[in-house]
C-alpha positions in Angstrom: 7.7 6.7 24.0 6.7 7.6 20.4 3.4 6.0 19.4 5.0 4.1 16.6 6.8 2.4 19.2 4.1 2.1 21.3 1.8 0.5 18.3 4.4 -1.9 17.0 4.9 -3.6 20.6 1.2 -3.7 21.1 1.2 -5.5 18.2 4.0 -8.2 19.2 1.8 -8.4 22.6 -1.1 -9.0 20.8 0.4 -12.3 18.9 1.8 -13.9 22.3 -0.9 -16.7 21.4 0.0 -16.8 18.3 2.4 -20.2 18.1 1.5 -21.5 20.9 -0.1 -24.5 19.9 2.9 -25.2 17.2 4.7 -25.3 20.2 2.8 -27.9 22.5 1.8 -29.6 19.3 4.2 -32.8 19.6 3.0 -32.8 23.6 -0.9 -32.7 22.8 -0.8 -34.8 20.3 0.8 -38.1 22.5 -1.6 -36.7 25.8 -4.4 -36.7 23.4 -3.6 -39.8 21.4 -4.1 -37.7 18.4 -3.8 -38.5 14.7 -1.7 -36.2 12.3 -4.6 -35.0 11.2 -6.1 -34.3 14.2 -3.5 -32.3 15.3 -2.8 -30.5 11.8 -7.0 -29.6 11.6 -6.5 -27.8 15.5 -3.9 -25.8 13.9 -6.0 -24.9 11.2 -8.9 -23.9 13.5 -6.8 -20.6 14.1 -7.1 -19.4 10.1 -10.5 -21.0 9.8 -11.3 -18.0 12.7 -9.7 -15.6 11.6 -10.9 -16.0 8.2 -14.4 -15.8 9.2 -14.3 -12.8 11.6 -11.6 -11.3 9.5 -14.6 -9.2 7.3 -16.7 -8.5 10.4 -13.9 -6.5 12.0 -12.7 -4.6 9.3 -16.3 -3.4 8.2 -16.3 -2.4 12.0 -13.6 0.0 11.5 -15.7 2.3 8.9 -18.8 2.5 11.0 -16.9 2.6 14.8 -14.1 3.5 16.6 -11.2 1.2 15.6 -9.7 1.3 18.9 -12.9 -0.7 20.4 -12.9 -3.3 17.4 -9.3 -3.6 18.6 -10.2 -4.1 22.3 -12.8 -6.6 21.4 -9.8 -8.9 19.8 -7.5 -8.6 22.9 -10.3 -9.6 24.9 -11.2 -12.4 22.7 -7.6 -13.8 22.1 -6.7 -13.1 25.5 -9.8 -15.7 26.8 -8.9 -18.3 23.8 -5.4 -18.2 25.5 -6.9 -18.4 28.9 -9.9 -21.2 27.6 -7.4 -23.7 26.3 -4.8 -23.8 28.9 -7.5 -24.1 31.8 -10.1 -26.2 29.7 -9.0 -28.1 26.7 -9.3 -31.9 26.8 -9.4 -33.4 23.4 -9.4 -32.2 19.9 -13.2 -30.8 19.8 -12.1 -28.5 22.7 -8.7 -27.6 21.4 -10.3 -26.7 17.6 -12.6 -24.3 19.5 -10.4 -22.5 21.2 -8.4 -21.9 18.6 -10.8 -20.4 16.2 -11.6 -18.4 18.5 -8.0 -17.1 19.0 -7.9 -16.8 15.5 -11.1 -14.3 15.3 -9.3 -12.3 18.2 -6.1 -11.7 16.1 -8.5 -11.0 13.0 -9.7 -8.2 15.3 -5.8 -6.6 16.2 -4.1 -7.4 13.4 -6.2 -5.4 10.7 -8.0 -2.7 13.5 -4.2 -2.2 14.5 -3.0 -1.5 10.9 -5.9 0.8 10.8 -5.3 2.7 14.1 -1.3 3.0 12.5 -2.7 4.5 8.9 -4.7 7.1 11.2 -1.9 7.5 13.7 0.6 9.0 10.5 0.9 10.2 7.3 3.1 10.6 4.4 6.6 9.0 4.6 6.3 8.1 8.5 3.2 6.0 7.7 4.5 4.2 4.4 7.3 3.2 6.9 4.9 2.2 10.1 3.3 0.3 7.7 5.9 -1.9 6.7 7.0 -2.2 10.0 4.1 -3.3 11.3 3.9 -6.1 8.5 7.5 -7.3 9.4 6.6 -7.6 13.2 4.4 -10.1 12.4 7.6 -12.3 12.7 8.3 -10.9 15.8 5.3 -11.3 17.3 5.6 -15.4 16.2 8.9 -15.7 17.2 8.3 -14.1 20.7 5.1 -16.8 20.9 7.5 -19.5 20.0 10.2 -18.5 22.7 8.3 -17.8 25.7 5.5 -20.4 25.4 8.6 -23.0 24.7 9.8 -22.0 28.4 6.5 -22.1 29.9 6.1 -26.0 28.1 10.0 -26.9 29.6 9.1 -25.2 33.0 5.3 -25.6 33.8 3.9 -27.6 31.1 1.4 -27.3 28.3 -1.4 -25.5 30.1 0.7 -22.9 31.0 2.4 -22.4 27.6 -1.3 -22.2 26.4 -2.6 -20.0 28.9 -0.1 -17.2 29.8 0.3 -16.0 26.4 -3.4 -14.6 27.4 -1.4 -11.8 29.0 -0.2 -10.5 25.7 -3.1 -8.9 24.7 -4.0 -7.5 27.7 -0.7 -5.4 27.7 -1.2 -4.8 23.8 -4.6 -3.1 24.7 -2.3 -0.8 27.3 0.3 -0.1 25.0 -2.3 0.7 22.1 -4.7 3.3 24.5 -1.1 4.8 25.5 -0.6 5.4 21.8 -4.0 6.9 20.8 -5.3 7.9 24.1 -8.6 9.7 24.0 -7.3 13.3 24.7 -6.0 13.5 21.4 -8.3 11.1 19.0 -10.6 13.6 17.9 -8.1 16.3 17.3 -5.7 13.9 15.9 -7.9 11.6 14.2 -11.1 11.5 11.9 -14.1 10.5 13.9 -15.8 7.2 12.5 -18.3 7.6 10.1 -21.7 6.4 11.4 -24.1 8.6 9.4 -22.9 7.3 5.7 -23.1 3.6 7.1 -26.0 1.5 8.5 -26.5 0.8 11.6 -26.3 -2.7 11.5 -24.2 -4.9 8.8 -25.2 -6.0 5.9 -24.3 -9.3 4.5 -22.9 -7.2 1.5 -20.9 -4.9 3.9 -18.9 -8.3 5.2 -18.9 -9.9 1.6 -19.2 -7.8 -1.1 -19.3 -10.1 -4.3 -20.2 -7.5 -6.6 -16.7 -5.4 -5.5 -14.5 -8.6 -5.6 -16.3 -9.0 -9.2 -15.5 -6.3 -10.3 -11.8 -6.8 -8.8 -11.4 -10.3 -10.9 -11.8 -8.6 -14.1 -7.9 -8.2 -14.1 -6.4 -11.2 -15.0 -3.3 -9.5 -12.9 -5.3 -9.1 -9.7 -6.4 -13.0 -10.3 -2.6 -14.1 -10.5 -1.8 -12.4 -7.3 -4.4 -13.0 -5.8 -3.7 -17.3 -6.5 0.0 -16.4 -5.8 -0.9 -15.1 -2.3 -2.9 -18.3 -1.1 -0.5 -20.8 -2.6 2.0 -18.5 -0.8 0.1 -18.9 2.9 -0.4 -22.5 2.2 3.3 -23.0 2.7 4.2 -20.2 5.1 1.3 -21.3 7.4 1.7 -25.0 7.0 5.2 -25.0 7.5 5.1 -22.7 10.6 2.4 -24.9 12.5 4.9 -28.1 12.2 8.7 -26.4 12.5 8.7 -27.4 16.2 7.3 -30.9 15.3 10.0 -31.0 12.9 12.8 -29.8 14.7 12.0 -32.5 17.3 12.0 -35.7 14.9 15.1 -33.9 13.3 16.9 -34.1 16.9 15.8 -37.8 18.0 18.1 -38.9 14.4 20.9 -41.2 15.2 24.2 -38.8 14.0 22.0 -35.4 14.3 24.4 -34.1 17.4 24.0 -32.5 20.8 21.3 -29.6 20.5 22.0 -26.7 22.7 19.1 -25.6 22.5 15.0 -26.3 23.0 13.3 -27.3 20.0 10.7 -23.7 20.2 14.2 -21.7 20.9 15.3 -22.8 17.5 11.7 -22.6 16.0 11.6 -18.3 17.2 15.3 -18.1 15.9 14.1 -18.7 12.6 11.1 -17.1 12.2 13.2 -13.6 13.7 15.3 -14.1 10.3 12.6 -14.3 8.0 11.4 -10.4 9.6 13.5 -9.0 7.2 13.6 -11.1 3.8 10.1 -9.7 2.8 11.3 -6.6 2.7 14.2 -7.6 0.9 13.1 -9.6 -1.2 10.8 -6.6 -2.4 13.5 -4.7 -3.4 15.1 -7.5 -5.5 11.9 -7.7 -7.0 11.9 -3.7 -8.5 15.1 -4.3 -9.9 14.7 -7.9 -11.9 11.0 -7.6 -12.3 7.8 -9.2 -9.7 7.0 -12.2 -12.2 10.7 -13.6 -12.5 11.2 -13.1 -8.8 7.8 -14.5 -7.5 8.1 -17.7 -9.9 12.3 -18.4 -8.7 11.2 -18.3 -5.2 8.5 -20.4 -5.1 10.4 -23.2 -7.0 13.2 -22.9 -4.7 11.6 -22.7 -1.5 9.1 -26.2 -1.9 12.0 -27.8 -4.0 14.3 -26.8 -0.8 12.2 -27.8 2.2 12.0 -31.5 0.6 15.5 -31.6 0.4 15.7 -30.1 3.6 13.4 -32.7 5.3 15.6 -35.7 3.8 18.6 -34.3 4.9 17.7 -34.0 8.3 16.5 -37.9 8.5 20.1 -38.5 7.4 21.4 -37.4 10.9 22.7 -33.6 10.0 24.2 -32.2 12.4 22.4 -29.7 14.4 23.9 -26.7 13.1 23.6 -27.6 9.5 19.8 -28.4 10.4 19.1 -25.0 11.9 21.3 -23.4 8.8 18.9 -25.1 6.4 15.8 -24.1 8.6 17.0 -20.5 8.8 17.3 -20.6 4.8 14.1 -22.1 4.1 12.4 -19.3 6.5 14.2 -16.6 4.5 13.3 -17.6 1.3 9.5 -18.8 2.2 8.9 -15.1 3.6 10.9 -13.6 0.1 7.9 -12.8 -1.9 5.5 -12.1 0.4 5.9 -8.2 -0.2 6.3 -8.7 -3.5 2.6 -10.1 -4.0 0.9 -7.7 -2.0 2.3 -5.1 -3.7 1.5 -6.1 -6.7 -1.9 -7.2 -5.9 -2.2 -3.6 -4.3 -1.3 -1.9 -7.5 -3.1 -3.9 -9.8 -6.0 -3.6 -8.4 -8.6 -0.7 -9.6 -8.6 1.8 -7.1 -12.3 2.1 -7.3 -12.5 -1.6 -5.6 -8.9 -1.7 -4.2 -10.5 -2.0 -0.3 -12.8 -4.6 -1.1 -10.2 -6.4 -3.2 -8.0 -5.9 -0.1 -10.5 -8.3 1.9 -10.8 -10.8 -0.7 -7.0 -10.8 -0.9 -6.8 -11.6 3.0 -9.8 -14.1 2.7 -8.2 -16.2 -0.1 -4.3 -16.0 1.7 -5.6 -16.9 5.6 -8.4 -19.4 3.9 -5.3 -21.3 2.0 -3.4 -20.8 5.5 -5.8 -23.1 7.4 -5.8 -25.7 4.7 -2.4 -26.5 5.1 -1.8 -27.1 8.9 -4.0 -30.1 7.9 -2.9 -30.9 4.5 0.7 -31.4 6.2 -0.7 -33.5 8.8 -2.6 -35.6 6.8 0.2 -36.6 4.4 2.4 -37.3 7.7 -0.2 -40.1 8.4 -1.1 -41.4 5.3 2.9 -41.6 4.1 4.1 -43.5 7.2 3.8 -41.3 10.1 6.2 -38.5 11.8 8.7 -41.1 12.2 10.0 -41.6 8.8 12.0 -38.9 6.6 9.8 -39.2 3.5 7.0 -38.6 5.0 7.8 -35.5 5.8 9.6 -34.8 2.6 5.7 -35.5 1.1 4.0 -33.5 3.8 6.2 -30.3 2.9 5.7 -30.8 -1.0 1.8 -31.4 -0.3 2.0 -27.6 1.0 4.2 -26.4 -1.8 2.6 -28.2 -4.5 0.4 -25.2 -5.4 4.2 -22.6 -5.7 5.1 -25.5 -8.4 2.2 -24.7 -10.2 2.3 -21.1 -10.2 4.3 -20.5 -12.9 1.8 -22.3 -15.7 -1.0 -20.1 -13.8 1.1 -16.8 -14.1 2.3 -17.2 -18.1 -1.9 -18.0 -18.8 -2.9 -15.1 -16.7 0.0 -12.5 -17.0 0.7 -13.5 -20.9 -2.6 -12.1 -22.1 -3.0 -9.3 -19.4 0.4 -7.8 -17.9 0.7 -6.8 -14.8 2.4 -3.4 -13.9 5.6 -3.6 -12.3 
């Protein structure tokens, strides 16, 4: 099997615990007698990990072998997995365990990307690359699908706990595709002389770079764009299943074939491909105008989507409207990172990188718990504008983006 194969499925593996929790979220949350809130802030707890760890790991891969940064995250994500299905009882439990599944995905996702960018060069690694991005999707849709049967078939500890499998077969997969035979005559060996030997604060955070990065009023506007961007994508993603259940207990919704997490993967599998898309769209009628029309459409579109369904749509027409609002949400992700990634000056462009990530997975854990906050304070999960609310709290920041880009890309243009 070709090790682009081999690095791709490792990295699906790896993200078996991925939606897991979005899954058994509605269950938890009556067992637990959880608020909204509660149960919004434990899906958070994943990007509040991840977040943290995410410039531990990375500065890793520059003084150490990226393939043992990479087995420290399947080990990691693979006992979060096993933690919360076996020992979770409340929400202090639950937020643990998923922060720490969080810093073991920081510790695949990035290190995997790394090993890829090693593994290949020229045109077979611009493609592996955006491969690799897209099968994030994958990865979270396969999490959705499979922990959905375990939750119908064996119940919420289960749906939590064998997703810690994954990443034990994405740390086989990944020594299959750079096994040690041929790392050193493949592959560049670490460099531990030019780096410390322990990290510096400066190493994991280095202000001065991202400083230096912020100069351009360009990588700023990206750089806002991308974490107003997560806010939605993340927030929305950590409720679809929540959602997808209220919208089948409507009066007039129809017979759903189908398990509330089957439809939740079936979307997320048909946003794989609008980034890249939407990135092409983009070159040809220019990043601004396409960034600023999506973002309008996709919050003004999941409100309307959310009212429609407490009408009593029929399934079909839900899962239409889901599907479309997944497409669209996912349409300028590319579009932002590669802008961000060409406006920024090469001589900072990795530490920029980092703050990049930092800013879009630091909005992504706000708004698991920004969604279920303004579930509870408009009414609860029972009634249709309060979820209309909860998924225009989330957006609200895509609204504003367009006043932030004509202040910041008016005086400073950004290429492209």
């Amino acid at each position: 099997m070709k090790p682009l194969v081999l690095v791709l499925l490792a990295h699906v593996f790896s993200m078996l615990g991925f939606s897991s929790y979005a899954v058994s979220l509605v269950s938890l949350k009556e067992l637990w007698t959880l608020s909204n809130t509660e149960a919004g802030a434990i899906a958070s707890g994943f990007f509040i990990g991840y977040m943290m760890a995410v410039p531990m790991w990375t500065a890793m891969t520059d003084r150490r072998d990226a393939r043992q940064v990479y087995a420290m995250g399947c080990l990691a994500s693979a006992l979060a997995s096993l933690g919360f299905g076996l020992s979770a009882q409340g929400f202090g439990s639950a937020l643990a365990w998923q922060m720490l599944l969080g810093a073991g995905v920081a510790a695949t996702y990035m290190p995997g990307l790394r090993i890829l960018t090693l593994l290949f060069t020229g045109k077979e690694q611009s493609r592996g690359v955006s491969f690799y991005t897209a099968f994030f999707g994958v990865g979270a849709a396969l999490s959705l699908f499979l922990s959905g049967l375990a939750l119908e078939a064996l119940g919420w500890q289960w749906a939590m706990g064998l997703p810690a499998l994954g990443p034990l077969v994405a740390w086989v997969l990944m020594r299959l595709a750079a096994p040690n035979s041929s790392w050193p005559q493949r592959l560049p060996k670490p460099n531990t002389e030019a780096s410390p030997s322990r990290l510096h604060w400066q190493m994991l955070f280095p202000v001065p770079a991202w400083r230096r990065a912020c100069q351009s009023r360009a990588v700023v506007g990206y750089a806002f764009g991308y974490g107003v961007h997560c806010m939605e994508l993340f927030g929305s993603r950590a409720w679809t299943v929540a959602f997808i259940v209220f919208a089948m207990a409507q009066p007039g919704s129809g017979h759903w074939p189908f398990t509330a997490a089957a439809i939740a993967a079936f979307v997320n599998l048909l946003s794989v491909p609008s980034s890249i898309v939407g990135n092409e769209i983009a070159l040809r009628v220019g990043r601004q105008p396409w960034i600023r029309g999506v973002m309008a459409a996709t919050t003004l579109f999941s409100v309307v989507l959310s009212l429609s369904a407490g009408l009593g749509f029929a399934w079909l027409m839900t899962v239409v409207c889901l599907g479309l609002y997944s497409m669209m949400i996912m349409a300028d992700s590319a579009t932002l990172t590669a802008g961000f990634v060409q406006a920024a000056a090469e001589e900072v462009k990795g530490a920029a990188m980092g703050l990049y990530s930092l800013i879009g997975f630091g909005a992504g854990a706000v708004g698991p718990a920004v969604f279920g906050a303004v579930l509870d304070l408009a009414g609860g999960e029972t009634q249709p504008p309060a979820w209309a609310l909860a998924y225009l709290a989330i957006g609200i920041g895509c609204l504003v983006y367009p006043f932030v880009q004509r202040r910041l890309f008016t005086a400073q243009p950004a290429p492209g």
